[in-house]
ChimeraX commands (.cxc) that place a marker at each C-alpha (Angstrom):
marker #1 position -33.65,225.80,94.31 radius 0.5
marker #1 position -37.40,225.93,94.16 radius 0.5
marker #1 position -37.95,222.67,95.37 radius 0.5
marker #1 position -35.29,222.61,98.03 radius 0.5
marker #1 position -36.62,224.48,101.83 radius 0.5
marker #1 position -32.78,226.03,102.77 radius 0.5
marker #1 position -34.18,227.74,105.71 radius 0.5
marker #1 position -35.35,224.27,107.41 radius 0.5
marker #1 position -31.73,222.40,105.65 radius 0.5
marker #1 position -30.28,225.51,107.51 radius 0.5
marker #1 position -32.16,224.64,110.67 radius 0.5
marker #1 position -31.11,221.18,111.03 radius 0.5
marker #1 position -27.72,221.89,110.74 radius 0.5
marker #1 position -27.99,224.44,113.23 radius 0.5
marker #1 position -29.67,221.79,115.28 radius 0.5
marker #1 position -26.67,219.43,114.62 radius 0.5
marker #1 position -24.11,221.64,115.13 radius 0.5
marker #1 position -25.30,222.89,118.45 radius 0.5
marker #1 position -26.05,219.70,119.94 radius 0.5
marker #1 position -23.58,218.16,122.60 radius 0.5
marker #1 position -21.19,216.10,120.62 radius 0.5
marker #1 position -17.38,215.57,120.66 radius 0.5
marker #1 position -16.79,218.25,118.50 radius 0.5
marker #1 position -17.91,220.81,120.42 radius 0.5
marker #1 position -15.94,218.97,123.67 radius 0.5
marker #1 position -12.74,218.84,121.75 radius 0.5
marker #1 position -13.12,223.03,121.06 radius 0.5
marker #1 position -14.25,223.84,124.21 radius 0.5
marker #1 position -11.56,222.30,125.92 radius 0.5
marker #1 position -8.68,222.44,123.64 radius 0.5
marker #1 position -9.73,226.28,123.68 radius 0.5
marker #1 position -9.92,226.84,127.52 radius 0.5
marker #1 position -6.45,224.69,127.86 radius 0.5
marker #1 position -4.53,225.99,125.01 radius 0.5
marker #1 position -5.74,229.00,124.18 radius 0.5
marker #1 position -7.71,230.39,121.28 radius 0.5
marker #1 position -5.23,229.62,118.16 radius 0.5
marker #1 position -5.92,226.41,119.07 radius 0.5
marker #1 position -8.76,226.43,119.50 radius 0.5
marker #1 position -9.74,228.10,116.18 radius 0.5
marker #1 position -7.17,225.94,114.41 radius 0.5
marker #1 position -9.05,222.58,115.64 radius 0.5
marker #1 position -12.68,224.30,115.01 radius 0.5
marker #1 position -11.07,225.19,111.36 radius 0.5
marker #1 position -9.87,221.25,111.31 radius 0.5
marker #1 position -13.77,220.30,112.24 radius 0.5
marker #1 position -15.20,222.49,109.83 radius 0.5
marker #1 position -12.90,221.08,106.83 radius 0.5
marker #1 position -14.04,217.47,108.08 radius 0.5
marker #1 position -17.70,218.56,107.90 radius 0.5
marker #1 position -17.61,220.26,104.62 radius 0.5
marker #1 position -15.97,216.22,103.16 radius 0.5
marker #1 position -18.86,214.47,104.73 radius 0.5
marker #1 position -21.38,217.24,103.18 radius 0.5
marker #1 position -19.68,216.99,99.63 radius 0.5
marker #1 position -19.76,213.23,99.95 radius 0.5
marker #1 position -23.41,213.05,101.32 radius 0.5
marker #1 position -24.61,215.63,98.21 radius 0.5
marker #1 position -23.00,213.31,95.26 radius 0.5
marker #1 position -24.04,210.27,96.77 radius 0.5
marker #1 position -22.35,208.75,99.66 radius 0.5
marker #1 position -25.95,207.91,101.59 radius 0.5
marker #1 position -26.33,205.27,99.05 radius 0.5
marker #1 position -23.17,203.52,98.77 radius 0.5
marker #1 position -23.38,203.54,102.90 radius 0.5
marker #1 position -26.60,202.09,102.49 radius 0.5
marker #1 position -25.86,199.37,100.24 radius 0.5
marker #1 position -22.25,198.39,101.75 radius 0.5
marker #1 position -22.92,198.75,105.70 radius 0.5
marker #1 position -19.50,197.29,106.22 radius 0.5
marker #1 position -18.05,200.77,105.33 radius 0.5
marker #1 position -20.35,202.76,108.18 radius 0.5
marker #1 position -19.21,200.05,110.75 radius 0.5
marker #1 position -15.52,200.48,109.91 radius 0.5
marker #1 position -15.94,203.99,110.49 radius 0.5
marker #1 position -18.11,203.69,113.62 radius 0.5
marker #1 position -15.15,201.29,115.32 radius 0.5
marker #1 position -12.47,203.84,114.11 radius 0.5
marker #1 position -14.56,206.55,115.65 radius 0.5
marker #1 position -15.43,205.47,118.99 radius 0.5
marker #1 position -11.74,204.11,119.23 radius 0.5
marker #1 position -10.50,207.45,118.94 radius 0.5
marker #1 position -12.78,208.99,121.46 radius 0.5
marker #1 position -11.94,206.17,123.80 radius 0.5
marker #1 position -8.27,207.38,123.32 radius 0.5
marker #1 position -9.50,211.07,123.87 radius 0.5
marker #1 position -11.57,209.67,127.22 radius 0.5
marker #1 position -8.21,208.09,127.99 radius 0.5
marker #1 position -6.13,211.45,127.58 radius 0.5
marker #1 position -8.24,213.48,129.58 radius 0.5
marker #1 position -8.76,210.86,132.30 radius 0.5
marker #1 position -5.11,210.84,133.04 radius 0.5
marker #1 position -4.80,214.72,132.48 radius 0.5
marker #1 position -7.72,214.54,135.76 radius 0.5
marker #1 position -5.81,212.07,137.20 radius 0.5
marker #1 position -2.21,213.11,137.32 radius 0.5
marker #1 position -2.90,217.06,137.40 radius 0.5
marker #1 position 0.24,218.63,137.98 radius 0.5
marker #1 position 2.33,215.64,137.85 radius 0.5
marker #1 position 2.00,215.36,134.11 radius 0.5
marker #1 position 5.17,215.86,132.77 radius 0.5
marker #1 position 6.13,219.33,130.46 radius 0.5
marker #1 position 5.78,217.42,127.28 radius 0.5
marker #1 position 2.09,216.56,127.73 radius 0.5
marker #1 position 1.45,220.15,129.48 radius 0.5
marker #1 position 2.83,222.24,126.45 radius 0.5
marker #1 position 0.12,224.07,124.64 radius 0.5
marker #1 position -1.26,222.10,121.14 radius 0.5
marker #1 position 0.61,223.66,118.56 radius 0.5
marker #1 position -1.77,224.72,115.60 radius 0.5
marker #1 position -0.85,222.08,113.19 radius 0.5
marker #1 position -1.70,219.34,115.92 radius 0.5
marker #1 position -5.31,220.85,117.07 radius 0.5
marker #1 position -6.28,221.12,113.34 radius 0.5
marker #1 position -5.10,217.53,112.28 radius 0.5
marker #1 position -7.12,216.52,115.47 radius 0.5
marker #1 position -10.35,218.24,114.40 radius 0.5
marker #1 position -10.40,216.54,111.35 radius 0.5
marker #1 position -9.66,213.29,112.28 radius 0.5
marker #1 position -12.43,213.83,114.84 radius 0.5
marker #1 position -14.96,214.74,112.82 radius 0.5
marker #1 position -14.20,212.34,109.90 radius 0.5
marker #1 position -14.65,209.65,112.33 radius 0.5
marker #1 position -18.04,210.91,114.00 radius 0.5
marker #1 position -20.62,208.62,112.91 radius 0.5
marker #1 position -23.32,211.54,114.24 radius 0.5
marker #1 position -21.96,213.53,110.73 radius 0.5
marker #1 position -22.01,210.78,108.59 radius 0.5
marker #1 position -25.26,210.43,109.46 radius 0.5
marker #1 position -26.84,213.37,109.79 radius 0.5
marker #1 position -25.46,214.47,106.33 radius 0.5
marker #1 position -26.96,211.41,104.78 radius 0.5
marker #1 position -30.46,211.64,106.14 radius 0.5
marker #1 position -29.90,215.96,105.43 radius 0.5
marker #1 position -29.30,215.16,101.68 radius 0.5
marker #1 position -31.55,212.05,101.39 radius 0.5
marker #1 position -34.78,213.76,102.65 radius 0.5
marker #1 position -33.80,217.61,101.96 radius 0.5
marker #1 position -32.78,217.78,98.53 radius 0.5
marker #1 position -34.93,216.12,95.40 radius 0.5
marker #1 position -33.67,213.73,93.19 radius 0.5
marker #1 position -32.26,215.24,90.71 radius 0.5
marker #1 position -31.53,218.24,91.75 radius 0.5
marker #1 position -29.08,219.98,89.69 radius 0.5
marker #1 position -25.54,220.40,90.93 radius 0.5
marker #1 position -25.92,224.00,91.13 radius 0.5
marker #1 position -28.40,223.86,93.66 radius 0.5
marker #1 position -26.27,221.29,95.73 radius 0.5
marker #1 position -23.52,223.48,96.13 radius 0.5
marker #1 position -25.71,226.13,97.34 radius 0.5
marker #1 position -26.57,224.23,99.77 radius 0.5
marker #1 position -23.28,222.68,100.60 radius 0.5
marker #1 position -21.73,226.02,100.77 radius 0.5
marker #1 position -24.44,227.53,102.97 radius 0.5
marker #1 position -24.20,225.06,105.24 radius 0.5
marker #1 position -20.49,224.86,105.66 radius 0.5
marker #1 position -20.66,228.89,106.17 radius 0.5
marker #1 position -22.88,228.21,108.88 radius 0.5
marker #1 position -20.98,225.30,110.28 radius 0.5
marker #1 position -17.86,227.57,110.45 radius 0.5
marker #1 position -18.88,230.62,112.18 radius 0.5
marker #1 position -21.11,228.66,114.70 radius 0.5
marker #1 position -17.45,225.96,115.53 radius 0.5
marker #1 position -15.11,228.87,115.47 radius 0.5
marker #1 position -17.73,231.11,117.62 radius 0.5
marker #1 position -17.26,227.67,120.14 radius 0.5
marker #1 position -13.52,228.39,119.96 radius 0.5
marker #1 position -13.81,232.03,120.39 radius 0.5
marker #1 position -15.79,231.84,123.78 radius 0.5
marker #1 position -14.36,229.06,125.25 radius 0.5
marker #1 position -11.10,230.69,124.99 radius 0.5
marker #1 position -12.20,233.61,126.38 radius 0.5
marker #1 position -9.95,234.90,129.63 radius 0.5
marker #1 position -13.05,234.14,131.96 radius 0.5
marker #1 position -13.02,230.59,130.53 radius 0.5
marker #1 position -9.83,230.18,131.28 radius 0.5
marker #1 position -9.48,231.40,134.26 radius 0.5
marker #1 position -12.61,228.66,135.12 radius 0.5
marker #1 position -10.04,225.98,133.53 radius 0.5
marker #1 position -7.16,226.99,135.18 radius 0.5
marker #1 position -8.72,227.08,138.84 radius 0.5
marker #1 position -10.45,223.90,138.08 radius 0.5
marker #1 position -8.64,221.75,135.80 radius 0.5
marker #1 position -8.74,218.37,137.11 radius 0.5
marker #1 position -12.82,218.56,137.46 radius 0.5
marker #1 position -12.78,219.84,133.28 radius 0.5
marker #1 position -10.61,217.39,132.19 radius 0.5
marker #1 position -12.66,214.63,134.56 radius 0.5
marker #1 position -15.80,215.50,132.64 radius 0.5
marker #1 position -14.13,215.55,129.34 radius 0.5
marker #1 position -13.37,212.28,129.96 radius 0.5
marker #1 position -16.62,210.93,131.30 radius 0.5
marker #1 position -18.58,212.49,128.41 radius 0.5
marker #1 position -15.85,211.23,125.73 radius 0.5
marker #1 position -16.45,207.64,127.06 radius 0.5
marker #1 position -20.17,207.69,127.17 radius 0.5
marker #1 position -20.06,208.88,123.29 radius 0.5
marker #1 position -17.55,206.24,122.80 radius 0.5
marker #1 position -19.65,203.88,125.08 radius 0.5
marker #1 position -22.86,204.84,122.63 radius 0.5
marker #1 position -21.31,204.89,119.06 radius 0.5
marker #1 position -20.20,201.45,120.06 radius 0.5
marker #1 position -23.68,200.02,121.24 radius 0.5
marker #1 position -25.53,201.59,118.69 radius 0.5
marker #1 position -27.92,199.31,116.70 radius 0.5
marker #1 position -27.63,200.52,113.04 radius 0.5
marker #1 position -30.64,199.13,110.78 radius 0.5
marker link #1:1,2 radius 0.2
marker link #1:2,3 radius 0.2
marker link #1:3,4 radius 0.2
marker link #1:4,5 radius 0.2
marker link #1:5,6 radius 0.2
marker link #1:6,7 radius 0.2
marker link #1:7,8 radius 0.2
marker link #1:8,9 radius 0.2
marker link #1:9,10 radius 0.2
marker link #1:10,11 radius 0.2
marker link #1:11,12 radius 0.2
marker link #1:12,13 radius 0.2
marker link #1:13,14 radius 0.2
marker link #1:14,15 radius 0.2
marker link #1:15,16 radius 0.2
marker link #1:16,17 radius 0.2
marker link #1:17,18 radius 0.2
marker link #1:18,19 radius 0.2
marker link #1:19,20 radius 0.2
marker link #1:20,21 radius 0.2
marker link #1:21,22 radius 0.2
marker link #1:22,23 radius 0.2
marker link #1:23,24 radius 0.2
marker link #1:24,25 radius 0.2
marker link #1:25,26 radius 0.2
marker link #1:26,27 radius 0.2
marker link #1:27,28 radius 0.2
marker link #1:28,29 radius 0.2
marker link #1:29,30 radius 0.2
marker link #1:30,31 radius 0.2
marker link #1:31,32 radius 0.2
marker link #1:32,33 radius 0.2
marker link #1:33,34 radius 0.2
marker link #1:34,35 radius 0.2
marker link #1:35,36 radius 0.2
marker link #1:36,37 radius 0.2
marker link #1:37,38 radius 0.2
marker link #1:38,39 radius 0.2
marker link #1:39,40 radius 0.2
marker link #1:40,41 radius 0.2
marker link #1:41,42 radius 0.2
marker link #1:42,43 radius 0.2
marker link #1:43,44 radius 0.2
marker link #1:44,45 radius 0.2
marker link #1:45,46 radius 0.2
marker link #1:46,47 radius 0.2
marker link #1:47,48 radius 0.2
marker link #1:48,49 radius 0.2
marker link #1:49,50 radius 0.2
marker link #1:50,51 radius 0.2
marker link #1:51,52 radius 0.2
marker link #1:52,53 radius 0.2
marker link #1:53,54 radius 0.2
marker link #1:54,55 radius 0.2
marker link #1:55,56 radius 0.2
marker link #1:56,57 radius 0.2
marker link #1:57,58 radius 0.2
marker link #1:58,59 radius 0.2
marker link #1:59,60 radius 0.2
marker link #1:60,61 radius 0.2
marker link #1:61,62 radius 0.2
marker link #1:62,63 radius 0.2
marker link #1:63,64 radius 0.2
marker link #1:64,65 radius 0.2
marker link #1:65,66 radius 0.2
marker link #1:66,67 radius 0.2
marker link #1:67,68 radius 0.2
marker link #1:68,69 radius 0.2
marker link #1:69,70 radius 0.2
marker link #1:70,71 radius 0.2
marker link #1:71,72 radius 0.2
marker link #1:72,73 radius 0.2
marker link #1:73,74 radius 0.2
marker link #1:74,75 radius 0.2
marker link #1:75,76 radius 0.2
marker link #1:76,77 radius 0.2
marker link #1:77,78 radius 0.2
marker link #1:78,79 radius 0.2
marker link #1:79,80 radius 0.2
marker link #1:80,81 radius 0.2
marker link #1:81,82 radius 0.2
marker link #1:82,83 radius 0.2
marker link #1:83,84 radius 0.2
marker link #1:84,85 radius 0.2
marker link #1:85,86 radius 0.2
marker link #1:86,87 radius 0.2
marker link #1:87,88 radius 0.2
marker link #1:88,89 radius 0.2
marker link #1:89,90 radius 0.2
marker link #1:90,91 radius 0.2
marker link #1:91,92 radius 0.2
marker link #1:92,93 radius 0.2
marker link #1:93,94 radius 0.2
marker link #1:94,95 radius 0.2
marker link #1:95,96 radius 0.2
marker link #1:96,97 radius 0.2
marker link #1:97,98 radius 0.2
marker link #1:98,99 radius 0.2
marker link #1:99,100 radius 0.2
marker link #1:100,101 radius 0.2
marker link #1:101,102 radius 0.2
marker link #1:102,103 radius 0.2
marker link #1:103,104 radius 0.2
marker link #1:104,105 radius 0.2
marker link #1:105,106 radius 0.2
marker link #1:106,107 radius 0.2
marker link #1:107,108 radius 0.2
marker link #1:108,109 radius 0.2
marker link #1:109,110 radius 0.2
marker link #1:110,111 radius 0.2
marker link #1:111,112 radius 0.2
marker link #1:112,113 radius 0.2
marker link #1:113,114 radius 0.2
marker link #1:114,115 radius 0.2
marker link #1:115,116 radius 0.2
marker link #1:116,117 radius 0.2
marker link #1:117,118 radius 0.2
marker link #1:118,119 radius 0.2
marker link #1:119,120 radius 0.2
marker link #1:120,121 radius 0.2
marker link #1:121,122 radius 0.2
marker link #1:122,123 radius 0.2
marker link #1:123,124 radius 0.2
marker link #1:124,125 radius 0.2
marker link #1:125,126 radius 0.2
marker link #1:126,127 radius 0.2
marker link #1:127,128 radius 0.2
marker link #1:128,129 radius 0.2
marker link #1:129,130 radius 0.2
marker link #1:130,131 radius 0.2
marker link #1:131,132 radius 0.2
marker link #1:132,133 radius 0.2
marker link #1:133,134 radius 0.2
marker link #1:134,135 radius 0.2
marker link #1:135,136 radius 0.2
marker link #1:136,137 radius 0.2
marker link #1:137,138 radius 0.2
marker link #1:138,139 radius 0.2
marker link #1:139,140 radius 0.2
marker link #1:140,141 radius 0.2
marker link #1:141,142 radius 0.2
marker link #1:142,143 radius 0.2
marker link #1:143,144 radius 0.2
marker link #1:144,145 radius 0.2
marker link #1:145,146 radius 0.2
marker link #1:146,147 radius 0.2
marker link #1:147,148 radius 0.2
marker link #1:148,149 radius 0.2
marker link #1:149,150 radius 0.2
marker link #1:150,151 radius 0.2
marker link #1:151,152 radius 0.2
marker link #1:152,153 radius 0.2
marker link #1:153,154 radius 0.2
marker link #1:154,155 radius 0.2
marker link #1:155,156 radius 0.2
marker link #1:156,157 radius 0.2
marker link #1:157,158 radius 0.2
marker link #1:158,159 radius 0.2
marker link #1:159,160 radius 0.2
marker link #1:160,161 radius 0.2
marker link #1:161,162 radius 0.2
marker link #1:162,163 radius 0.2
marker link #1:163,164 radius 0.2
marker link #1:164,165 radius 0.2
marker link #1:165,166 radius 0.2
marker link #1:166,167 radius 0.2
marker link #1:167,168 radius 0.2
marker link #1:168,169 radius 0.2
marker link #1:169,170 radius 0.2
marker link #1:170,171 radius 0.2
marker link #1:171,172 radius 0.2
marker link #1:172,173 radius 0.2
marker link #1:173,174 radius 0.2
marker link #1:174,175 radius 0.2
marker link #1:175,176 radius 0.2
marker link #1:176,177 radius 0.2
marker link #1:177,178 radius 0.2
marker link #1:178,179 radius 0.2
marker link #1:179,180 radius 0.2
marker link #1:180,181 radius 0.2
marker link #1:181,182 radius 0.2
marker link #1:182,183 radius 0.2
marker link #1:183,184 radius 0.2
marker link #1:184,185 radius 0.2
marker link #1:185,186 radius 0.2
marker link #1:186,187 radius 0.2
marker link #1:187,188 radius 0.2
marker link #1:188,189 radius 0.2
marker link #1:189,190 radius 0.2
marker link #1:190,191 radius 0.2
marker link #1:191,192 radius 0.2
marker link #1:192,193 radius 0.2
marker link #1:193,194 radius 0.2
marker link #1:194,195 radius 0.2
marker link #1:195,196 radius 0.2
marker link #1:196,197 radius 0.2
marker link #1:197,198 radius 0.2
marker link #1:198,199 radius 0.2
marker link #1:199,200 radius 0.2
marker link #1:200,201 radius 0.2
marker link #1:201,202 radius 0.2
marker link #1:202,203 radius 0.2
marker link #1:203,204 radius 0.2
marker link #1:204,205 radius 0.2
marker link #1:205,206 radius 0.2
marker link #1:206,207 radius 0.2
view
């Protein structure tokens, strides 16, 4: 661990983590509009999906990305397809309001807002990446595995308190309150800020 700087590792996930991103949309709003074991269940399903891309990115997975770029663009269409269909969802949530019928209004169930999480964040390009460049500049070659799981499991600590914190706030009774008395405007930007990720991930020019 001598050679490895976990307080700046620690910083840039922080950094990462924090940033806008559709993780952080998904918990926000599937906490306001479904309440907070929802919300915690899809944070927990995020969390999961960062801890794979960390594990992957420590043993190696920058490289192979690197020297197949067919398998980051596969990713990157899968990704931005699924936040189109997320841009899509909320757009008609803004655009229906109450007309939607009970079936689409019923709270997420657990299960679902987890499985959604993870299939979020396993196709978010922004992790794949930012775990690649975290391992590829932060830790040394040859490093020894102990170290790397250090690191892995700090930063997955960190990455779980600071998603579920998302989840806990968000489904706070102010916050909902603030959904409930202005739903259609929520899910409106939910789906103008899902499209312009979608929109971005798509138009991205990867070197």
């Amino acid at each position: 661990m001598a050679d490895i700087n976990l307080p700046v590792i620690l910083f840039a996930a922080f950094l990462a983590a924090g940033s806008p991103g559709p993780a952080t949309l998904a918990i926000a709003g599937t906490s306001m509009a479904s309440g907070r074991r929802s919300g915690l269940a899809l944070a927990s399903g995020v969390t999961t999906g960062s801890f794979i891309w960390s594990v992957a990115a420590a043993f190696g997975l920058g490289a192979v990305m690197a020297a197949n770029v067919w398998v980051f663009e596969i990713i990157r269409y899968v990704g931005a397809g699924y936040l189109a269909w997320l841009a899509f969802k909320s757009a008609r949530s803004a655009w229906m309001g109450s007309k939607l019928i009970a079936r689409d209004m019923a709270p997420s169930t657990p299960r679902r807002a987890y499985a959604k999480g993870l299939a979020l964040h396993l196709t978010n390009p922004k992790a794949v990446l930012f775990f690649g460049a975290l391992y590829a500049i932060g830790i040394p070659p040859g490093t020894e595995p102990s170290a790397l799981v250090t690191v892995i499991l700090a930063v997955g600590v960190q990455s779980t308190i600071m998603f579920h914190l998302y989840a806990l706030i968000f489904s706070s009774k102010p916050m909902a309150a603030a959904y409930a008395g202005a739903k259609r405007w929520f899910e409106g930007f939910f789906a103008l800020s899902f499209g312009a990720i979608a929109f971005k991930v798509l138009t991205a020019k990867v070197d």
